[in-house]
Biotite code that builds the C-alpha atoms (Angstrom):
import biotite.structure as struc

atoms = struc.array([
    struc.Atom([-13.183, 3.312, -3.126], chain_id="A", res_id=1, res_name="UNK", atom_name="CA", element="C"),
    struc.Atom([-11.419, 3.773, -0.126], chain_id="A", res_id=2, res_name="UNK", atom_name="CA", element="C"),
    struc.Atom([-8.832, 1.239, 1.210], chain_id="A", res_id=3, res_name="UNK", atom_name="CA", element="C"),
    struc.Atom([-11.521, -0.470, 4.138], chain_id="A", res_id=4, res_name="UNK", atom_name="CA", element="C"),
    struc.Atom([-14.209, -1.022, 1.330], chain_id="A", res_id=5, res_name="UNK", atom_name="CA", element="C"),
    struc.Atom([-11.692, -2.575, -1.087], chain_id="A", res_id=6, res_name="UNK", atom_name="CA", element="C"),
    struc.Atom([-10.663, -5.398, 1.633], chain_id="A", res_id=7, res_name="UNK", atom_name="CA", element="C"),
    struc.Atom([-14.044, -6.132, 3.145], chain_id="A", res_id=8, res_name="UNK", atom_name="CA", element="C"),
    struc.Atom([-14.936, -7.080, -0.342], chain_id="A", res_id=9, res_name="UNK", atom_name="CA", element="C"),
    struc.Atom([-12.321, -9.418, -1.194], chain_id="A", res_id=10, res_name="UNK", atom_name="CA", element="C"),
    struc.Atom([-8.613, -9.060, -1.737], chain_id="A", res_id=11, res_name="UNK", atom_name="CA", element="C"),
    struc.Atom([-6.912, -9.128, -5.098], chain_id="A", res_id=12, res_name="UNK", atom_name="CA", element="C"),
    struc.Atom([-3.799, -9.114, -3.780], chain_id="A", res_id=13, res_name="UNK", atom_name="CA", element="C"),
    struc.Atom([-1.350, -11.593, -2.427], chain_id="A", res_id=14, res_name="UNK", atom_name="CA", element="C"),
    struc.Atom([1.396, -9.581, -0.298], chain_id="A", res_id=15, res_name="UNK", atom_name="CA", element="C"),
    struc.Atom([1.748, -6.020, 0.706], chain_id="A", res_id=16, res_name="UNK", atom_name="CA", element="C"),
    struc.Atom([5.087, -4.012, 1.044], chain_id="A", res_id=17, res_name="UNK", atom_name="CA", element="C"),
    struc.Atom([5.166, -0.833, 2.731], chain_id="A", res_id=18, res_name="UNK", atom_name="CA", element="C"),
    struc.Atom([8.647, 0.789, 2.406], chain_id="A", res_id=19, res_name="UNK", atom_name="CA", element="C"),
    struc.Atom([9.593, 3.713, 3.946], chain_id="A", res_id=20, res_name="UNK", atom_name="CA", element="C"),
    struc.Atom([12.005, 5.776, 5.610], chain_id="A", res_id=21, res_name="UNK", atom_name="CA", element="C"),
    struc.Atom([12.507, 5.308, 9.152], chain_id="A", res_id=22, res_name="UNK", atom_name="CA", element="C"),
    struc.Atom([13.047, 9.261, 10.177], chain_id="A", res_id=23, res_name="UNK", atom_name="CA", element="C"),
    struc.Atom([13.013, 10.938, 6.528], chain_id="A", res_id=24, res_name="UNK", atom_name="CA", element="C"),
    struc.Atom([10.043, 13.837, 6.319], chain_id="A", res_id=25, res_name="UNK", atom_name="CA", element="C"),
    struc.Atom([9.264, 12.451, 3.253], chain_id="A", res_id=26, res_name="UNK", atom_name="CA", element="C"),
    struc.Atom([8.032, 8.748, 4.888], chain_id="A", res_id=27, res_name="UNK", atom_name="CA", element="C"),
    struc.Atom([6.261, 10.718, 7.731], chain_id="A", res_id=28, res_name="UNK", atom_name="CA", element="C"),
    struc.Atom([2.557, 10.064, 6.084], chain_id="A", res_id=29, res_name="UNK", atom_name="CA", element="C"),
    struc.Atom([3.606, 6.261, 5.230], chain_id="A", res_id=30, res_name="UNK", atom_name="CA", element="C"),
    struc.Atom([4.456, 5.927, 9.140], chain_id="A", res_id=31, res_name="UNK", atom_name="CA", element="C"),
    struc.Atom([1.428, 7.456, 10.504], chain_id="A", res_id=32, res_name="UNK", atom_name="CA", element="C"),
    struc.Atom([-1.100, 5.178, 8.067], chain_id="A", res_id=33, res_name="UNK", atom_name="CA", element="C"),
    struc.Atom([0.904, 2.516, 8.731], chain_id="A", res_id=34, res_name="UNK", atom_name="CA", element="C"),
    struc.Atom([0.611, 2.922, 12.720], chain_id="A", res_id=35, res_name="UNK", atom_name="CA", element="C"),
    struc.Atom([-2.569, 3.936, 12.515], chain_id="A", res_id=36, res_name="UNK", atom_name="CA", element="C"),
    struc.Atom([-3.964, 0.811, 10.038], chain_id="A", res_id=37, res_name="UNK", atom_name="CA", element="C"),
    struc.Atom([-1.972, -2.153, 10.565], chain_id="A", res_id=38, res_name="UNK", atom_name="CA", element="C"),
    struc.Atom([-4.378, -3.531, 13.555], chain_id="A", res_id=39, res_name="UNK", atom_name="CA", element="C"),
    struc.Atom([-7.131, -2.789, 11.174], chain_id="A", res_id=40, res_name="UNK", atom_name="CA", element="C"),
    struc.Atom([-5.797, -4.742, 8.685], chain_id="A", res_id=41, res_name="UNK", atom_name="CA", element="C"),
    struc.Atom([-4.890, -7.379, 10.234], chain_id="A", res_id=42, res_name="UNK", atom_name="CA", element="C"),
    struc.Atom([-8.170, -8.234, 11.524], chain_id="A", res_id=43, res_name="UNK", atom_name="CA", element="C"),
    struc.Atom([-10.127, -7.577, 8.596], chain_id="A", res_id=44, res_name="UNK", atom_name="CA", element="C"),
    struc.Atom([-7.466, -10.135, 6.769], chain_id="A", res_id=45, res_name="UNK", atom_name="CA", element="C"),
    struc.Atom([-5.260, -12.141, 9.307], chain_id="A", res_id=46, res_name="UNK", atom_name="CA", element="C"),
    struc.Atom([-3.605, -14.674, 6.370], chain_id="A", res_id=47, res_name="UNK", atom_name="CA", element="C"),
    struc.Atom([-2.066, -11.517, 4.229], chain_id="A", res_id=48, res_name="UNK", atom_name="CA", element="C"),
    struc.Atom([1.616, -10.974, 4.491], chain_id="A", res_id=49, res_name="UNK", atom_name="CA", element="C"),
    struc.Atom([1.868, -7.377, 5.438], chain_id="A", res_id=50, res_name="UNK", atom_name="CA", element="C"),
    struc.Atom([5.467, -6.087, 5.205], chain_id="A", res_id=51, res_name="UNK", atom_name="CA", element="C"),
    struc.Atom([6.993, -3.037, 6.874], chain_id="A", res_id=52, res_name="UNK", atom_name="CA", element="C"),
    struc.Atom([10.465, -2.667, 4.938], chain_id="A", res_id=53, res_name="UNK", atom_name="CA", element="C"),
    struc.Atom([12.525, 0.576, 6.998], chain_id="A", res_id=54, res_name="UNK", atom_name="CA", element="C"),
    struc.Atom([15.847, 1.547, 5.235], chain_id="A", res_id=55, res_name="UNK", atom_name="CA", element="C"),
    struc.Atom([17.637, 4.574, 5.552], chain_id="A", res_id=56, res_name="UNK", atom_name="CA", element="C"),
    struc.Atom([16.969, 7.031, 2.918], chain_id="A", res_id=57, res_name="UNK", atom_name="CA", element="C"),
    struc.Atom([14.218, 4.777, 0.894], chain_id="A", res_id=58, res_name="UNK", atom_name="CA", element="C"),
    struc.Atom([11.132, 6.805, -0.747], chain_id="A", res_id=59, res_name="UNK", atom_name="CA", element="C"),
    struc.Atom([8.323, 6.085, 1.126], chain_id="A", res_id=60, res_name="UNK", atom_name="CA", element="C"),
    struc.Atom([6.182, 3.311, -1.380], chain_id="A", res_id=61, res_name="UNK", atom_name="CA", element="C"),
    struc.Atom([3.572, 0.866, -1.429], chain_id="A", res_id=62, res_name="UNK", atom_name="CA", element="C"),
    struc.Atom([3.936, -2.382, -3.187], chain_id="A", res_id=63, res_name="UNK", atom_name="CA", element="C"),
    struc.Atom([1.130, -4.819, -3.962], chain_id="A", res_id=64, res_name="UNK", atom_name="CA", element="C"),
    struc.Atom([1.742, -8.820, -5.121], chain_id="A", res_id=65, res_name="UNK", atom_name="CA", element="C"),
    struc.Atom([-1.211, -10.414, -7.273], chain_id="A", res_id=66, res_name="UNK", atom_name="CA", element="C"),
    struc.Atom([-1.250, -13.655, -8.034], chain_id="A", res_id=67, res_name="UNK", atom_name="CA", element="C"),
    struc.Atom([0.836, -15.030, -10.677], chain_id="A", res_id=68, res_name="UNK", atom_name="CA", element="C"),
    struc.Atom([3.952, -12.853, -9.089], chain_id="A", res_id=69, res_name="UNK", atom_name="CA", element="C"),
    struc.Atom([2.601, -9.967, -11.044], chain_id="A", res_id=70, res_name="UNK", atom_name="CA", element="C"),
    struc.Atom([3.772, -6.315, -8.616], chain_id="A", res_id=71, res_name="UNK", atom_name="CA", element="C"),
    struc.Atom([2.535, -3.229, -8.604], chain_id="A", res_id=72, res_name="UNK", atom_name="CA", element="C"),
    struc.Atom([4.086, -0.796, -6.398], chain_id="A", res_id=73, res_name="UNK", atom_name="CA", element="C"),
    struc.Atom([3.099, 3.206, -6.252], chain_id="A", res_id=74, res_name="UNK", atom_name="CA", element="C"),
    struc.Atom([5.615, 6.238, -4.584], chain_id="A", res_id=75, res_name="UNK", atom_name="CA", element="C"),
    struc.Atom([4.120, 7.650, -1.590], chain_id="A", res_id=76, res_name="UNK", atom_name="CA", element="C"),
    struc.Atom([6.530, 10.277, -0.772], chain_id="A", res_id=77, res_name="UNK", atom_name="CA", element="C"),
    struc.Atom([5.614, 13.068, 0.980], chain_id="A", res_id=78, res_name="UNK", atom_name="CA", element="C"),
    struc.Atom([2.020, 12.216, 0.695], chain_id="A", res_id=79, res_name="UNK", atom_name="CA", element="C"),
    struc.Atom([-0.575, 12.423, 3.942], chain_id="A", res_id=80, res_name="UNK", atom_name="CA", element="C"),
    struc.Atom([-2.266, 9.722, 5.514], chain_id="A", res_id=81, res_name="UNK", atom_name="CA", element="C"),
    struc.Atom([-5.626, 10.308, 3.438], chain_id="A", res_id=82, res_name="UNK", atom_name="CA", element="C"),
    struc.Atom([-3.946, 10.065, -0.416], chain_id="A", res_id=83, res_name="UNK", atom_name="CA", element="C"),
    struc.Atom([-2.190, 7.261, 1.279], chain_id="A", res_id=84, res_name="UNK", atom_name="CA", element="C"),
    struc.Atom([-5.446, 5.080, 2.098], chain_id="A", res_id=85, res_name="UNK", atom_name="CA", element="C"),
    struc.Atom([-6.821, 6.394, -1.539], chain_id="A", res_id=86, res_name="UNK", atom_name="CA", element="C"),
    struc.Atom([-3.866, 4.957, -3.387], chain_id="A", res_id=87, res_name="UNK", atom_name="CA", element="C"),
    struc.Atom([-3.581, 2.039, -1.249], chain_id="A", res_id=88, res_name="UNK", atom_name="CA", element="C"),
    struc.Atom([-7.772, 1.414, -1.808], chain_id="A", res_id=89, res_name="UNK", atom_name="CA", element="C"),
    struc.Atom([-6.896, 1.150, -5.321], chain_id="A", res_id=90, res_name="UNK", atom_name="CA", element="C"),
    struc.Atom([-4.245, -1.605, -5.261], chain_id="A", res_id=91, res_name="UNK", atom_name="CA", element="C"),
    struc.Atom([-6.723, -3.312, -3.248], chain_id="A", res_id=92, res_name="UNK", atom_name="CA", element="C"),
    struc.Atom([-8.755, -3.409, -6.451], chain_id="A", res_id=93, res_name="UNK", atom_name="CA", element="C"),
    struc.Atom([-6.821, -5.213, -8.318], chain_id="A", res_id=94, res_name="UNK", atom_name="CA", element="C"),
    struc.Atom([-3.955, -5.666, -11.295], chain_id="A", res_id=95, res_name="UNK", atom_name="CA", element="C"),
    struc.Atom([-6.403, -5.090, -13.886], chain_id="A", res_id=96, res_name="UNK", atom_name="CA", element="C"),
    struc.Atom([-7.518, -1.881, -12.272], chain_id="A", res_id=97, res_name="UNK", atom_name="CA", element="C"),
    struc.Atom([-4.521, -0.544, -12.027], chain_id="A", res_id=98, res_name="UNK", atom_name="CA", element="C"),
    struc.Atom([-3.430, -0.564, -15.297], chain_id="A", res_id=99, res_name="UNK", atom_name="CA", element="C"),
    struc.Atom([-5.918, 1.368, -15.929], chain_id="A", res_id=100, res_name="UNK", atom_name="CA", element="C"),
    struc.Atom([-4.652, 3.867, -13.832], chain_id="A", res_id=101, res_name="UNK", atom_name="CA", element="C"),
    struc.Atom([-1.598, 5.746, -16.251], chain_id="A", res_id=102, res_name="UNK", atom_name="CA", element="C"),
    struc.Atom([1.186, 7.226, -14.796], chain_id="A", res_id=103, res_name="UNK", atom_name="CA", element="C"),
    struc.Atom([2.597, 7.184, -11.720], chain_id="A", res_id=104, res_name="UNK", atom_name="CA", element="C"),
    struc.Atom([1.952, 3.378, -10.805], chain_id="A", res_id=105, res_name="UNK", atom_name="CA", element="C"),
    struc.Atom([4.752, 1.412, -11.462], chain_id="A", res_id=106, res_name="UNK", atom_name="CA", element="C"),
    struc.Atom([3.717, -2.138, -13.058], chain_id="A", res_id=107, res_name="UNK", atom_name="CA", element="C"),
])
């Protein structure tokens, strides 16, 4: 399900974090979905918190809050803009989907 589809049907989630790099190769996909996506975002969903965290040698990642505090956050690094939107669609779906998901997601 890619990331548009998961918010026009409803959001699961509460908050989301995206933490990268501000010059690092690694963050360079994280920075260009994030410039690229924010305004989209934001209009499909103006009430959700969307955080851009920048800090000097941090690995580019994607964090998710559900409700009930519960986080989910997923590394990112050195990913491009298209895995990016895939992972990102699938924190969109929800905490219970993602446990689903096995390694690599951080819950």
């Amino acid at each position: 399900m890619s990331w548009q589809s998961a918010l026009a049907k409803g959001l699961a989630v509460t908050e989301l974090r995206f933490i990268m790099c501000p010059s690092g190769a690694g963050s360079q996909g994280l920075r260009s979905f994030v410039k690229e996506a924010y305004s989209e975002v934001k209009v499909m969903n103006p009430s959700l918190p969307l955080l851009v965290r920048e800090s000097a040698g941090a690995k580019a990642t994607i964090l998710a809050r559900y409700p009930a505090g519960k986080e989910v956050s997923v590394q990112v690094e050195n990913f491009d803009k298209k895995y990016i939107g895939t992972s990102l669609g699938r924190l969109l779906q929800g905490y219970e989907a993602i446990q689903r998901e096995g390694p690599g997601w951080s819950v």
